[in-house]
N, C-alpha and C positions, 0 to 999 in steps of 0.2 A: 118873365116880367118885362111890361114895356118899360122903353126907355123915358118916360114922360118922368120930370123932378127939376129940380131946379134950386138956386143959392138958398139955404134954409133959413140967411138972415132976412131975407126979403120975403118972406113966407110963415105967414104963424102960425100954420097949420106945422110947423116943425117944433115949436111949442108944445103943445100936445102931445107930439112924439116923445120932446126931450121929457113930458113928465112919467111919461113910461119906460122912459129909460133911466131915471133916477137912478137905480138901484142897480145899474151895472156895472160900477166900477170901472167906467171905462178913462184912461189919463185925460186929461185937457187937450186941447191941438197947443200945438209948436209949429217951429217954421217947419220943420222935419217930418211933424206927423198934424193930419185932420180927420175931422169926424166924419161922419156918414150915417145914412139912414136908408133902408128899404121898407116899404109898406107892400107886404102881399096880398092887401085888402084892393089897395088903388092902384098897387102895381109903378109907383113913385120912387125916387132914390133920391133923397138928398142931400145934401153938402156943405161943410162951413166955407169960407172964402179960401184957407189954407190947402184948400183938394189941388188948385190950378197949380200950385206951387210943387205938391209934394208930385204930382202928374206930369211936370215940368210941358203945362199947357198953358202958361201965363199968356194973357189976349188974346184967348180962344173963346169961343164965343161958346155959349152954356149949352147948345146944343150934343155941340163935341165933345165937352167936360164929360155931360151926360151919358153919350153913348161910351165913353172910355169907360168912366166908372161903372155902369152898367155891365161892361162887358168883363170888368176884374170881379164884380161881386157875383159873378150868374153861379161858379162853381159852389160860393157858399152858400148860396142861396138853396143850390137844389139838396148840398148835405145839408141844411138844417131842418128840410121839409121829414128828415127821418128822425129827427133832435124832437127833447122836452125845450117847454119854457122853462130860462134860464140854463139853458148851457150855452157854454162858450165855445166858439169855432175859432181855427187860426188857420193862413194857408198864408205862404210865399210863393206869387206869380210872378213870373217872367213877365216883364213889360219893357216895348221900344217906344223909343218916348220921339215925339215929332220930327228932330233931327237926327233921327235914326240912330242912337246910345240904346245900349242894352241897360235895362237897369232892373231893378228887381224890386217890388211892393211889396208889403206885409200887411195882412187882414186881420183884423182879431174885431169878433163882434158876439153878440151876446144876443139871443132868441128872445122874442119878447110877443106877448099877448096877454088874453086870457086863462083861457081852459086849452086853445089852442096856438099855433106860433102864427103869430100874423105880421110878424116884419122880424128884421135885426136891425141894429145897431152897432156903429162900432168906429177904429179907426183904421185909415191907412197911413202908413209910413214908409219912407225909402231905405231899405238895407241892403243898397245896392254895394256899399263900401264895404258891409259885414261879408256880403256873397264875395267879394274880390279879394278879400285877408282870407277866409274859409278856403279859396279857390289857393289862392299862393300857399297856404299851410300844407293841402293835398298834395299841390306838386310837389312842393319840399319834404314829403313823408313818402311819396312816392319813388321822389331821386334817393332820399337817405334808404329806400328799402331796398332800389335793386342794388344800390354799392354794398349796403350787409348779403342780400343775398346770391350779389356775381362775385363777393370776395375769396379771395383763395384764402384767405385767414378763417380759421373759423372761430364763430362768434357764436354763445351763447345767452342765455338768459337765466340765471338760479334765485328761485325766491324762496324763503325759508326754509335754503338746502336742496329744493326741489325745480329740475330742468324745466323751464315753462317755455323756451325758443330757443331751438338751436338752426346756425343756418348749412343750408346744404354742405358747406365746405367742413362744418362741425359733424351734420352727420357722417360726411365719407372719413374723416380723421376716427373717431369711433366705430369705424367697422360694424356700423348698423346697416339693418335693406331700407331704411323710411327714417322718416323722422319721429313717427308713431313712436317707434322701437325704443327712443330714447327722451321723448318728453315724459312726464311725470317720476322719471324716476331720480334716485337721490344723486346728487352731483359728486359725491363722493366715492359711486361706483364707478367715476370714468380715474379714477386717480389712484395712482401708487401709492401706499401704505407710503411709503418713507417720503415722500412728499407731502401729505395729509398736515403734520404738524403747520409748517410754513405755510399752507396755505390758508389756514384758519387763522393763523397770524395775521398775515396779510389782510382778509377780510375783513378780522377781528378793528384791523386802522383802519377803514375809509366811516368815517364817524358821521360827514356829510354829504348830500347831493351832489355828484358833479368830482367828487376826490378819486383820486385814481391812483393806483401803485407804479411803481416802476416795474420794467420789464424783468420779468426774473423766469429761468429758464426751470424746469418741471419735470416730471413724469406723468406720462399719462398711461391710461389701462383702457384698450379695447374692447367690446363685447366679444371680440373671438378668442380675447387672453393674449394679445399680442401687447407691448409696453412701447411707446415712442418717446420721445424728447420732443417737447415741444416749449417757447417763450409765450409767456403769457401776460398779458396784463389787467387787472381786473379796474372796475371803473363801478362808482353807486350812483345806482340811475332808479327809476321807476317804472311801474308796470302796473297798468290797468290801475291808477292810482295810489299805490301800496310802496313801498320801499324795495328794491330787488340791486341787484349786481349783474353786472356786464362780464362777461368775459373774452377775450380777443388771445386765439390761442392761434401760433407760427410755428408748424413741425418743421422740427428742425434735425430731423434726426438725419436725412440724406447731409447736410451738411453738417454734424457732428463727424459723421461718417467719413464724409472728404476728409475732415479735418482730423481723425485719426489716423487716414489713409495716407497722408502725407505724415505726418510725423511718424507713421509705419515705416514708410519709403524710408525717411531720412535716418530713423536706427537702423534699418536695415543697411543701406548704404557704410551706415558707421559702425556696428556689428557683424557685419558678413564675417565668414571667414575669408572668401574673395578678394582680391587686391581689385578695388573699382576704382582705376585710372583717368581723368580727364582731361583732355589737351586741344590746342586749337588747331588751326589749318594747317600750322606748320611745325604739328607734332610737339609743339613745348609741351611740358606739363603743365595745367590750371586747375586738378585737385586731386588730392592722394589723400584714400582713405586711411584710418585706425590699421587693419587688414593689411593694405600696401607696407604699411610702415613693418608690419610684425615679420610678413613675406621678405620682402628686398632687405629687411634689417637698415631703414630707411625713416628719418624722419622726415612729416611734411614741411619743414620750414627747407630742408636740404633738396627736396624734390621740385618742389615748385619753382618754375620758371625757368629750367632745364630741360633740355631735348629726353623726350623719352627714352631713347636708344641709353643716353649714358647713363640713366637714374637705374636701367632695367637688365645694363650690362649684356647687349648682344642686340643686333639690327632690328628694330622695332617700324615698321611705317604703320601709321592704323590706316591709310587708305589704301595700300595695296592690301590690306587683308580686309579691308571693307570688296574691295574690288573682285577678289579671289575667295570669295563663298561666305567670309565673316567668321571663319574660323580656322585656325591654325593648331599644328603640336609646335615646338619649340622648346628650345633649350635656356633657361635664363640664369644669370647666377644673383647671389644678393650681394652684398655691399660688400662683405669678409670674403666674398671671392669663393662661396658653396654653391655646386651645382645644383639647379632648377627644372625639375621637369614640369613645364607651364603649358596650359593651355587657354588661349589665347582668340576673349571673341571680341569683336571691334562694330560700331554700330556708328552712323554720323548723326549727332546731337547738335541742333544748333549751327553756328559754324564752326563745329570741332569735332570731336569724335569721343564717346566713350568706350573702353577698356575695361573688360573684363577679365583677371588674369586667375586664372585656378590653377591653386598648387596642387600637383598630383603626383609628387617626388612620394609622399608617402604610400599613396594608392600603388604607383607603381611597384615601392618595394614589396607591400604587401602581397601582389600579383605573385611576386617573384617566389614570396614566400608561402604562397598557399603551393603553388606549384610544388613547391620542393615536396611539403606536405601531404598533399594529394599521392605525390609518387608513395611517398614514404609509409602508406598507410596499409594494413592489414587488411584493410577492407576495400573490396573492389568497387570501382569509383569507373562508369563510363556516360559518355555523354552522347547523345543518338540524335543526328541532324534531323529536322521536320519529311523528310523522307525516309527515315529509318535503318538508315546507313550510321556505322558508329563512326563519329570525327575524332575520340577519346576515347582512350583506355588506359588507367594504370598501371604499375607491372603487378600488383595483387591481383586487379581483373582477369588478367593473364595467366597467374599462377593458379587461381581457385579453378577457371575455366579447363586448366590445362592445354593452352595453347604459347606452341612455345616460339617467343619472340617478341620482341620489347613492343614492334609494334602490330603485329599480326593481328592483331582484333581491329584496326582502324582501316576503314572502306570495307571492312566485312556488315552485309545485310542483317539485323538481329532475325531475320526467317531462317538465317542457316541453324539458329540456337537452338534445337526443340525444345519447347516447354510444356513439362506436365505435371496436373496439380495432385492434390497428396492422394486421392483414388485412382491415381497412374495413367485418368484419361488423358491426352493429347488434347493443350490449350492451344483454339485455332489463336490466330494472326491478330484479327481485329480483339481479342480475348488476353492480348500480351500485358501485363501491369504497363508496359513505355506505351503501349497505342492508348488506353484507356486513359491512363493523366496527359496522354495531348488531345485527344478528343475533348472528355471532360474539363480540363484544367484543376478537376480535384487529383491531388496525390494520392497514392497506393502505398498505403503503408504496412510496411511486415508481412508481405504477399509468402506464402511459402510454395514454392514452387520448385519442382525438379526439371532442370536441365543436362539437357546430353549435346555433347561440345559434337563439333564434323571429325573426331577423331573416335565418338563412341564412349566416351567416358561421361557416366553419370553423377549432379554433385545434386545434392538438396540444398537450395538457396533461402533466407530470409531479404524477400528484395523489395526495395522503396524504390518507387519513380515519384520523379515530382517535375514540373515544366521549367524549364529554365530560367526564361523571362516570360510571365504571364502575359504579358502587355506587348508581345508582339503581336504584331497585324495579320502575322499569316499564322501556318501552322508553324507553333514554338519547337525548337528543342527541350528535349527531357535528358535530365541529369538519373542514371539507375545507378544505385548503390546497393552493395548485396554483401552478405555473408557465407561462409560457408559451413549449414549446421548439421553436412554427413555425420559427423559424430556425435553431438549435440542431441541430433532425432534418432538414431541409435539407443541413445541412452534414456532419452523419456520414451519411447518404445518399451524397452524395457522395464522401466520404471511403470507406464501407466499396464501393462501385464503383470509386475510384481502386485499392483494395488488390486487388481482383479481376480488372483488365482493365488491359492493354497501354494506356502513355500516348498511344504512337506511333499504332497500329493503331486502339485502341478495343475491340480482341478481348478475350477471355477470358485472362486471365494462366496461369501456371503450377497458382496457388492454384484458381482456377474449375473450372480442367480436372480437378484430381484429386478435386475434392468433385463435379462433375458425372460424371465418372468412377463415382466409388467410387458417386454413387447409382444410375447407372444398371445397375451388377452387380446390385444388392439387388431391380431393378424388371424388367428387359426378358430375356426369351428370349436372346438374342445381341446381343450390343453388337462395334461395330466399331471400331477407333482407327488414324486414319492417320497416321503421323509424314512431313513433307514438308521437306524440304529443298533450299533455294534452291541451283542450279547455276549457276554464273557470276558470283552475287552479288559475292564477291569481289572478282573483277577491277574491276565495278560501283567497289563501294564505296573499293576503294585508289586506281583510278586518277582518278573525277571527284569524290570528296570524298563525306564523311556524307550532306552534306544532299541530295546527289542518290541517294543508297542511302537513307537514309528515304524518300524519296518512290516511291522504287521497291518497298518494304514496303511501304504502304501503297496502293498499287496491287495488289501481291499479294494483301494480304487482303482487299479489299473483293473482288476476281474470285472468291477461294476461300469469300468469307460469300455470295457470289450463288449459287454450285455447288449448295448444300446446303438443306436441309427450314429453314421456320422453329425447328423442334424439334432438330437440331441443333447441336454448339455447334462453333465456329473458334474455336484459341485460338494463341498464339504465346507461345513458351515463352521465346526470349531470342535476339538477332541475328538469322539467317535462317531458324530453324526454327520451324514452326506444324504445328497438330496437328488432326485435325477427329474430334469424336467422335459418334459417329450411332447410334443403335439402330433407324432406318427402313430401312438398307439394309444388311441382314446376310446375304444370299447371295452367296457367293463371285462369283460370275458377276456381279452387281449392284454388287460393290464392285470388282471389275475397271475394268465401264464408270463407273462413280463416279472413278477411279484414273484413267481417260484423260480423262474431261469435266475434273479439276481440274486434271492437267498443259496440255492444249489451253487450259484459262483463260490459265495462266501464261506458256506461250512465245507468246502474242501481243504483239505490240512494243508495248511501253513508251515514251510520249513523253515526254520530262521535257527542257526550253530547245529545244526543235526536232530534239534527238536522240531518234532508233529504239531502243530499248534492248530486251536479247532476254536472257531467264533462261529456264532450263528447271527441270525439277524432278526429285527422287530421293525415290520414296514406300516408305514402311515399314508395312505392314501386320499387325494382328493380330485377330482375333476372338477374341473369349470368350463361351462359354455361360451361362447360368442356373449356378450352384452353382459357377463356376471357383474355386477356392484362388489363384489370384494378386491383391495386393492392387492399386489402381489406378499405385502406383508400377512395380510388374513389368511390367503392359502397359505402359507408356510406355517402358519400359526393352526390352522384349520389340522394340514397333515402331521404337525406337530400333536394332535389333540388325540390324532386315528393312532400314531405309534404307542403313544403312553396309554392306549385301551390296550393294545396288541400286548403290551408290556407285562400291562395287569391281569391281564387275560391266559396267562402262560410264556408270555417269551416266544422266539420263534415263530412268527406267525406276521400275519398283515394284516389289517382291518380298512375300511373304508368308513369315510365320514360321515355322517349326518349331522342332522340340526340337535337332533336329542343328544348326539357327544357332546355338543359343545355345549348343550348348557346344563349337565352332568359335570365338564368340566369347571362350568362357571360359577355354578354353585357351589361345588368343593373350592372354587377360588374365595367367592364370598363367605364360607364358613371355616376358610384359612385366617381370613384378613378376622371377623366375629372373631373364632378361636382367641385371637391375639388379644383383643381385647375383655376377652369374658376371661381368662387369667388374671386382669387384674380389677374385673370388677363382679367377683363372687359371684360369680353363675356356675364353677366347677366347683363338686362339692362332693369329698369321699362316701359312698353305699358300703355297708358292712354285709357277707355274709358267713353265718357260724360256720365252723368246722367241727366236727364234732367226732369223740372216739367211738369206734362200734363198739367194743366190749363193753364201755361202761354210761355208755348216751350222755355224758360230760362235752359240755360246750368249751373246748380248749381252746380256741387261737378262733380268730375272724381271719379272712381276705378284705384288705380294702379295693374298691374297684373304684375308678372315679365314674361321676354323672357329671351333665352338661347339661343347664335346663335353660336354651337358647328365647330371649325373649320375643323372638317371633314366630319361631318355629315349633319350641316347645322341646321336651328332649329329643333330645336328638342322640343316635343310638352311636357307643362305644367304638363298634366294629369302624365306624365312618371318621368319626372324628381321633379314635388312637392316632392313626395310618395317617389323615394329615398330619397328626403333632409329627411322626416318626417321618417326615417326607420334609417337613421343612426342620425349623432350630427351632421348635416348643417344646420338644419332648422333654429335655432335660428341664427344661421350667417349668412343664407341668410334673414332672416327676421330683423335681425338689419339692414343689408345693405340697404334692403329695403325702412325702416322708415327712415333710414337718409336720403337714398337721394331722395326718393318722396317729403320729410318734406320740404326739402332745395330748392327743384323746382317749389313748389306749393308757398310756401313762394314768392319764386324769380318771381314767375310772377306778385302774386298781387302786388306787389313794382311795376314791371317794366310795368306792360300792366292796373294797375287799376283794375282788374279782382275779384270780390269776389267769389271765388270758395271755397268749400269743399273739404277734400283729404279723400277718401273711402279706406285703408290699411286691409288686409285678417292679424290674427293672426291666427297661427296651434294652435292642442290642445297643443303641445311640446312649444311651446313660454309663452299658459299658466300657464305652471310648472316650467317657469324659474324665478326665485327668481330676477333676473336681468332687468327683463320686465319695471316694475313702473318708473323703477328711470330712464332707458333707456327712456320709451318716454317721460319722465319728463324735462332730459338736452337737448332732441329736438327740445323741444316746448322752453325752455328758450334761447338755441343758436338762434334758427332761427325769434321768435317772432311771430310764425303763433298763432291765437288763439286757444285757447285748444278748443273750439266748432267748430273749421271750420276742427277739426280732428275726425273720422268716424273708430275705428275701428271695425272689423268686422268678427264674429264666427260663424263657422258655426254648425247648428241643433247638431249633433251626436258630436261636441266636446261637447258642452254644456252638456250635457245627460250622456258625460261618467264619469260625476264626478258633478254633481249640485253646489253640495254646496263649492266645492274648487273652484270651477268655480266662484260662486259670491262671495265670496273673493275678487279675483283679479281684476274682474271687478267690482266691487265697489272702488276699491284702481284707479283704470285709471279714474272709472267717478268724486270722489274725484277730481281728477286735472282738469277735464271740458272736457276730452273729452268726446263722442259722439260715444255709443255701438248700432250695432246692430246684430241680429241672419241672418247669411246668408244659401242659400239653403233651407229655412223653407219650410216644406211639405216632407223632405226626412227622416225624421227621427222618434222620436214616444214622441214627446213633447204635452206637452197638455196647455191650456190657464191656468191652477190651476201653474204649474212648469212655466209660460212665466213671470208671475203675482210677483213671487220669484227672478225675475233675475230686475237690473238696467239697462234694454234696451232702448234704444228711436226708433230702427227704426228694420222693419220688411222686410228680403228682400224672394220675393215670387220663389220658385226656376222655372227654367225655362223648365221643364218638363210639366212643368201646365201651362206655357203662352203659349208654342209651338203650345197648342192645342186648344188655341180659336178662335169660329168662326167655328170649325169641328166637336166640342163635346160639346154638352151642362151637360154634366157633368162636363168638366173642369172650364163651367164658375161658376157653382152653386157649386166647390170647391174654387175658386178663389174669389166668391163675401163672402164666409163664412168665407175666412184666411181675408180679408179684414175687414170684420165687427168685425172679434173677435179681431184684431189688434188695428184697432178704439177704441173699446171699453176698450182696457186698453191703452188706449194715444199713440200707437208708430205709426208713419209715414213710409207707406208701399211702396217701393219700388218693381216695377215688372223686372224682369232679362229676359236676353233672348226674345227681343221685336222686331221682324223683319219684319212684314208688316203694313201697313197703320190697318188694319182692327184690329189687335191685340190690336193696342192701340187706336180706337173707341171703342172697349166693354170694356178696361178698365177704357176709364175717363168715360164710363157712371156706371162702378161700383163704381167710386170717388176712384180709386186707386191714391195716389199723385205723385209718380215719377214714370220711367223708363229707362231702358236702357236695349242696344243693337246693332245687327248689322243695325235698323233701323235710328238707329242715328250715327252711327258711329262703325267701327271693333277698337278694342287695336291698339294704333299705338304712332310714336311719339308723341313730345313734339310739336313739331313743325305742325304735321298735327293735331293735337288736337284743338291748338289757330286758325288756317283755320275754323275750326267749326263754332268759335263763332263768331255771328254778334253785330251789335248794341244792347246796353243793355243785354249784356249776350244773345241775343235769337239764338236757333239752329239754325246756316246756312247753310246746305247742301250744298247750291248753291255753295259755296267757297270753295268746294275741290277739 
């Protein structure tokens, strides 16, 4: 725009203007502020009279007015050319006004035309006094910010609880990296729980602007969890126009700190146990502590102001003992005239000196008395200077050592001592327990170690070293203390050999065997384990007593420890069994002949009082390889598995393991544990089968047998499950079960059917050793009422035989009550008519091995007609077992055998298919099955 325009009062073309600017809203002029006008059409600016003024161009000629105002309005001018009509523009221009003052204009004008902007309007006014208050507030908010932000105090800002400024000295007291770290968060996380109350108090009061608390000191809580003390003062100020709090915090915890430090000092001083003496340059006393008073037997009002020497009772200077190192020993006494052993440190304070006086009358007695102690003690006590020279030894040290002379161990080197640990090797030097607790500074506690003195005498030591004084600079002395447990390891020597070996034997116990065991899996190719078992022992031992069965052990093992490798071990496990475990002889074929050299040891006759005594043996073998999975328990149990085959198998013999033993084994175990249970939950259930007379085919008496119908397996056969009952304690509880309820069935029919029947009941040899037998089928026979003669119990050959005479005993106690014995199986066993003759029998049952075979062997009849005739001949009525065709029992009734039974008359079966049997008058009826 050119500058061409001029006063608008003088010009009516400004007129015109003003009526287009009606509607601007623009204030009136004042002395302060004038109007203005540009036209973009003519390129004109014009002016009320107030411009010259507010321009501070008074008597300037309108050219100059012009180009001034011109030259303030060009900046709005060129921003309106990008403006609507009717917007309003403002801008603040620096302007230097004719006599060179800085002063400042203000524009505010309003765009005017038609469809386009073809001028503004507007005013100017001077705010040169607003820009110099604006200017002084900046610096004043500038001063007040760097004194908050260079203060060591630190100063915060919290608005509704929440940090909005903290300054640098607030960040470093909260142990934040920035100030980030701790604006926005809650002002309550810098503060100590137990301060929290009070502070919210405190806030709780500043109710107006400008209110501020008193200085009240605090806790604070760092971001890394550390706690200070710090004075705080809060003050209610504002922020960003809103109400907030100041806060002005002063850690004070360095000077808390002083200030406990010093009241530390001063109990300290007035608690010591210490006498802390103070006096001036010429020795008077000027303060005695609590301590002095208790030492000297002194009080301070008596002290003070007295020459040292007389308060302390013997020559006291503190500057010659400042002068002579600052420490003394001395002799002092207290006030009663008791001597003082004092030591004595001196320091110059001030212009005086303090005293430090430590009573060490009692240390020292104590010294005296550890001494004494130390001599006095049992246990040897030396002390080995940082070179390894002894400076001390007790007269114990001496005596255990075997060196004789109160002081002869002290200047002796401990390398003259040899020391060797419990495998007898030779511990080098640097290996001694005293060089290792001064090298390490840890102690050696309970070292056991044998030492040989320079005279040759060996002791076994328990010895501790420990350093003397740790905290020496160089190499410490070690204090060794030792015992002497010659005797002691003698005796757990002994002891840990009594826990590992057979008293009786001297062999290797149970314990020996499985840790020799178990090491030799970890070491050798194949290891062999033989489980042996004494045959005959028994009888040994029941019939001539203990002491002659120990002695017969003991003969066993020493014959079986001579069999074997010195590198082998014998061991015996408990009563007649021993075990040999070898890793020299692990071929099959080797352990075979190993198996018959130890049995040939064993059945060679045994003398023991002038009797020949003869055991045999039953061996159990097993081998194992490098890398077996069985632990050493399993082979023992594994070889335990092979002899109890060997057992069952004949006696005398050896067998070797496999897998089908053991689970032959295992299943007889699991239908030991079943057994147990199907007793009492009716799964054994008595089978009858007839007996019947051959002369007159009369069904006279049944056998009861039991059955066992196992709910997994199904029955399961007699032969397998008797031998468990008779191998563990069921026999006799299945054989009660038995008799009662046969007794009570047989009973129940001749009531209910008329039936005169006999009941045939098997007794084990275990039922006849049971003390409970008698009276049991005693209350049987009296519950039930069956006649004690219609009752048949019945033993067989080989019980009889293994005990004669306890045998007839018992069975004279049953036949007493009326019942009715006879021997069953007869022919299996090795009885003779002189031993049938001795027993209370009535009936003779022929085992069924010998009826099988008549009719195809004329041997079996001419053994069959001789058990018959010699049966006759001592009165018993001979029963034949096992009778299954027509022909069998033609050659018996013509040997006049009286009964029989079989699958020819009948298989064990029910109750119910039993009485089918029988026809009119008791006689066998096939036909009705």
């Amino acid at each position: 725009m050119e500058a061409g325009g001029h006063d608008a009062t003088e010009d009516r073309g400004a007129d015109a203007v003003a009526g287009q600017l009606a509607g601007a809203e623009i204030p009136p002029a004042t002395e302060t502020m004038a109007s203005w006008s540009a036209d973009f059409t003519t390129n004109t600016v014009t002016w009320t009279p107030q411009i010259p003024r507010v321009l501070s161009l008074t008597g300037t000629n309108p050219t100059e007015i012009r180009d001034r105002l011109a030259e303030l309005v060009a900046p709005l001018t060129a921003l309106s050319k990008s403006s609507k009509v009717g917007d309003e523009v403002e801008l603040d221009q620096a302007y230097r006004s004719p006599d060179g003052d800085q002063r400042w204009i203000r524009l505010r004008a309003n765009t005017v035309g038609d469809h386009i902007v073809r001028g503004l309007t507007g005013v100017a006014s001077d705010v040169t006094d607003q820009h110099t208050d604006r200017q002084a507030l900046a610096d004043l908010s500038d001063r007040y910010r760097l004194l908050v932000e260079l203060s060591p105090d630190g100063i915060c800002v919290h608005q509704n609880g929440i940090v909005v400024y903290a300054n640098p000295a607030a960040v470093r007291m909260t142990a934040a990296a920035s100030a980030e770290a701790v604006l926005g968060r809650p002002l309550f996380d810098f503060v100590d729980p137990h301060s929290l109350p009070e502070l919210k108090s405190r806030i709780a009061s500043l109710r107006v602007a400008g209110a501020r608390s008193e200085p009240t000191e605090m806790s604070m809580r760092t971001l890394d969890g550390e706690t200070l003390a710090v004075e705080t003062v809060s003050v209610r100020t504002t922020w960003q126009g809103r109400s907030a709090y100041q806060a002005i915090m002063r850690d004070i915890t360095a000077q808390k700190a002083a200030a406990a430090a010093l009241r530390y000092q001063a109990a300290l001083v007035t608690h010591v146990s210490d006498a802390i003496i103070a006096t001036d340059r010429h020795g008077v006393v000027t303060s005695w502590n609590p301590a002095a008073e208790t030492v000297y037997a002194r009080a301070a009002v008596e002290a003070i102001g007295k020459p040292v020497r007389e308060v302390v009772g013997a020559q006291l200077d503190p500057g010659w003992v400042v002068r002579f190192g600052g420490v003394i020993q001395t002799a002092h006494r207290r006030a009663d005239g008791v001597a003082l052993a004092i030591r004595v440190s001196a320091s110059e304070m001030g212009d005086g000196y303090v005293l430090v006086c430590a009573d060490e009358t009692a240390r020292r007695r104590a010294e005296q008395h550890f001494s004494t102690v130390v001599a006095s003690l049992d246990e040897g006590v030396m002390v080995i200077g940082p070179t390894g020279v002894i400076t001390t030894a007790n007269p114990a040290a001496h005596r255990i050592l075997g060196i004789i002379g109160s002081a002869a161990l002290v200047g002796m080197r401990t390398s003259e001592l040899a020391l060797y640990d419990e495998a007898g090797r030779r511990i080098p030097q640097d290996g001694y327990p005293t060089a290792m607790a001064r090298r390490s500074g840890e102690p050696q506690n309970g070292r056991v170690v044998r030492v040989r003195g320079p005279e040759g005498r060996s002791v076994w030591l328990s010895l501790t070293a420990r350093t003397l004084n740790p905290d020496d600079p160089g190499p410490p002395s070690v204090v060794a203390s030792f015992t002497d447990i010659t005797e002691r390891r003698a005796i757990a020597e002994r002891l840990a050999h009594e826990a590992t070996h057979d008293p009786l034997t001297g062999l290797g116990n149970r314990t020996l065997v499985l840790r020799r065991l178990t090491a030799a899996l970890g070491q050798s190719d194949v290891t062999s384990v033989l489980f042996i078992d004494l045959d005959k022992f028994k009888v040994i031992n029941d019939s001539l007593g203990h002491s002659v069965g120990d002695r017969v052990l003991q003969a066993a093992g020493e014959r079986l420890h001579q069999c074997v490798s010195p590198r082998d071990l014998v061991g015996r496990l408990g009563g007649d069994e021993f075990v040999v475990v070898t890793s020299t002889v692990t071929d099959r074929e080797e352990v075979r002949q190993l198996s018959e050299r130890l049995r040939a040891a064993l059945t060679r006759p045994v003398a023991v009082d002038g009797r020949q005594l003869h055991i045999d043996a039953s061996v159990g073998i097993v081998l194992a390889e490098r890398g077996d999975e069985r632990t050493a328990e399993d082979l023992l149990r594994d070889a335990d598995v092979a002899m109890y085959q060997a057992k069952t198998l004949g006696r005398g013999r050896y067998e070797f393991f496999d897998v089908e033993l053991r689970e032959r084994m295992q299943r007889r175990l699991r239908l030991e544990q079943d057994l147990r249970a199907g007793v009492h939950n009716g799964q054994l259930w008595p089978a009858y089968q007839p007996v019947v007379d051959i002369a007159t085919k009369r069904i006279i008496a049944v056998e009861a047998l039991l059955r066992w119908d196992h709910p997994a397996h199904g029955p399961v056969s007699p032969t397998e499950f008797i031998s468990l009952a008779e191998e563990s304690d069921l026999i006799n509880t299945i054989g009660a079960h038995v008799l009662t309820t046969t007794v009570h069935e047989v009973s129940g029919w001749r009531a209910k059917h008329g039936v005169e029947l006999d009941l045939e009941v098997n007794l084990s040899v275990r039922q006849l050793e049971d003390p409970g037998l008698v009276p049991a089928v005693s209350e049987v026979l009296r519950i039930t009422g069956l006649p004690p003669k219609s009752l048949c119990l019945e033993v067989t050959e080989s019980a009889l035989m293994r005990d004669p005479a306890a045998a007839s005993g018992v069975l004279q106690e049953l036949r007493d009550l009326g019942a009715r014995l006879a021997i069953d199986d007869f022919g299996t066993g090795y009885s003779s008519l002189a031993q049938l003759r001795k027993l209370p029998l009535d009936m003779l049952k022929i085992d069924q091995t010998f009826v099988a075979e008549l009719g195809t062997s004329p041997d079996a009849a001419a053994i069959v007609a001789s058990i018959i005739a010699m049966a006759h001949a001592v009165d018993l009525t001979v029963i034949a077992e096992g009778v299954e065709t027509s022909r069998q029992l033609e050659i018996l009734a013509s040997l006049e055998c009286d009964q029989a039974q079989g699958y020819y008359f009948g298989k064990p079966g029910s109750a119910a298919a039993l009485l089918r049997l029988i026809g009119p008058d008791q006689r066998w009826a096939p036909g009705s099955c």
